[in-house]
C-alpha positions, 0 to 999 in steps of 0.5 A: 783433600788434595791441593792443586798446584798448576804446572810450571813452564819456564819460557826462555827469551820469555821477552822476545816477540815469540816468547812473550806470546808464549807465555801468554798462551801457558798463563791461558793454559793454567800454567805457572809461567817463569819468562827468563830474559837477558835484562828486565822487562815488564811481562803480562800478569801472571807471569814472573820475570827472570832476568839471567844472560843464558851466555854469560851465566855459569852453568851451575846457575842455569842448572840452579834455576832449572831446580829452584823452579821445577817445571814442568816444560821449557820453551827455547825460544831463544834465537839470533835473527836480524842485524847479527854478527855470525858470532852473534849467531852462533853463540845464541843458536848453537851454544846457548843450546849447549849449555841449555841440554847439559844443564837439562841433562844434570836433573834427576827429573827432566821437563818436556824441552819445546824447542824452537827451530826454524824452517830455514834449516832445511834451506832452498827447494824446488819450486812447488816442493813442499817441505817435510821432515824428511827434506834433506836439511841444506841450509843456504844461510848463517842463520840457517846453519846456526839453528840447524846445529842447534836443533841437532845438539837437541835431537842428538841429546834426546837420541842419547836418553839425556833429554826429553824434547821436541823440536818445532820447525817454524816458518815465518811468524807474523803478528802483533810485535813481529820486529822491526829487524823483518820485513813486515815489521820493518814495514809496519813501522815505516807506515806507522811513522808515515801515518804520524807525519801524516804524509804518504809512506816511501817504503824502500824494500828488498825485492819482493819475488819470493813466495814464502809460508807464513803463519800466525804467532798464535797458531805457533803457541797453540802447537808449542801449548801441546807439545808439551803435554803429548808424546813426540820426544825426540821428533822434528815437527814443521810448523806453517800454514802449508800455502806460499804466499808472495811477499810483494802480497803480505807488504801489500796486504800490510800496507791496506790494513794501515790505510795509508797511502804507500809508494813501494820501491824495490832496490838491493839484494835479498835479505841476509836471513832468506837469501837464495831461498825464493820459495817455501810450502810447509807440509805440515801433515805430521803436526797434524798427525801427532799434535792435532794441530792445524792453523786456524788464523787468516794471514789479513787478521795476522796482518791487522794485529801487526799494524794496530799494535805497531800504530798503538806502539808509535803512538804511545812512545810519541807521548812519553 
């Protein structure tokens, strides 16, 4: 009789807003989960935690970790955002990555690579255009840059026979744990302090003009699930809900799930993540096509999930 022994998934910035949802939809799966993080961190049960600094690490010990655990799938969901020198961007999008494909390539036996891109690599279009994989990639921002140098460093690797990966190109995820470094988490997080003063929230915002496409953390970790497990090595694949929704909408949308009364004032400039981008659509037909992928989640439930566990954070580190 044969023993069973489940399947390992190695989910880098396994303690990041998407990677922890990550490893909670491959613990779903049946997988034996390893979530590697810069410092310790609690993680979900049935999931073991890792701590190694990726950057300062040699890559003889990533290589190491890589053998000792032998999975299955890596997920990179790795990835500087908010509040970040350019430096800062690049050493976490573009040189981690580098560092992640050599170790890769020195295995005898490679994994399924996931890794995790952005829609921003492919920059501003016109409005109304819906981006597919075929856009041409112009990014307007450092962020979109960086993860569009990342993404490359995969691809060209996977081209050259030493990886064997995918790479998925994620629009703006909304869900339980979305940062405060965003907008919507920023915003939940004003709303939460409001509703403990118990007084009316000021929230003072960017302007709201842009029209972007937002999907659900969930909906992304569902197509991170199988792509792992279906043949796309060597593809880019645009995940969204393939609809622009204004922004001012989702704040509003936010601000009704709280139930608090909420005063919005629009000042400054755009934020430096989205700047010059006024307006995004994914297609997401070839996700549909090689993943059997569509997303299933309604942006008010996303927008629900996001405040209750910001309301629930607040409360419990008020107690402590």
């Amino acid at each position: 009789m044969s023993h069973y022994t489940a399947p390992r998934a190695l989910v880098l910035g396994g303690a990041g807003f998407v990677g922890r949802h990550v490893c909670a939809a491959f613990t779903a799966a049946g997988y034996q989960v390893v979530a590697v993080s810069r410092r310790p961190r609690p993680h979900a049960p049935g999931v073991l935690g890792v701590s190694l600094d990726l950057l300062a690490a040699e890559p003889r010990e990533i290589t190491a970790l890589l053998r000792a655990i032998g999975p299955a799938v890596v997920v990179n969901a790795t990835g500087a955002v908010w509040d970040v020198t350019v430096r800062q961007l690049t050493d976490v999008n573009v040189h981690l990555v580098e560092r992640l494909a050599g170790s890769l390539g020195a295995l005898s036996t490679r994994p399924r690579l996931v890794h995790l891109g952005s829609v921003h690599e492919y920059g501003a279009v016109p409005h109304g255009a819906a981006i597919d994989e075929g856009v041409p990639e112009c990014p307007s921002t450092s962020y979109g840059r960086t993860k569009l140098r990342g993404s490359r460093v995969v691809l060209d690797a996977t081209a050259a026979g030493l990886l064997d990966a995918v790479v998925l190109r994620i629009s703006n995820v909304v869900g339980p744990g979305t940062p405060r470094g965003s907008l919507l988490g920023r915003v939940a997080g004003q709303l939460a302090d409001a509703a403990e003063r118990g007084e009316p929230a000021r929230l003072r915002l960017t302007p709201l003009r842009a029209k972007r496409d937002f999907v659900d953390v969930c909906d992304v970790t569902d197509a991170v699930v199988t792509a792992a497990r279906r043949p796309v090595s060597g593809r880019v694949l645009n995940l969204g809900r393939g609809e622009a929704v204004g922004v001012r909408r989702m704040v509003d949308g936010l601000i009704s799930a709280s139930g608090i009364e909420a005063r919005v004032v629009e000042e400054g400039g755009q934020e430096a993540r989205s700047e010059g981008v006024e307006w995004q659509q994914v297609d997401c037909a070839a996700a549909r096509a090689a993943l059997g992928w569509v997303p299933r989640r309604r942006l008010e439930d996303s927008l629900r999930a996001l405040w209750e566990e910001t309301r629930e954070h607040c409360r419990a580190s008020r107690a402590s």
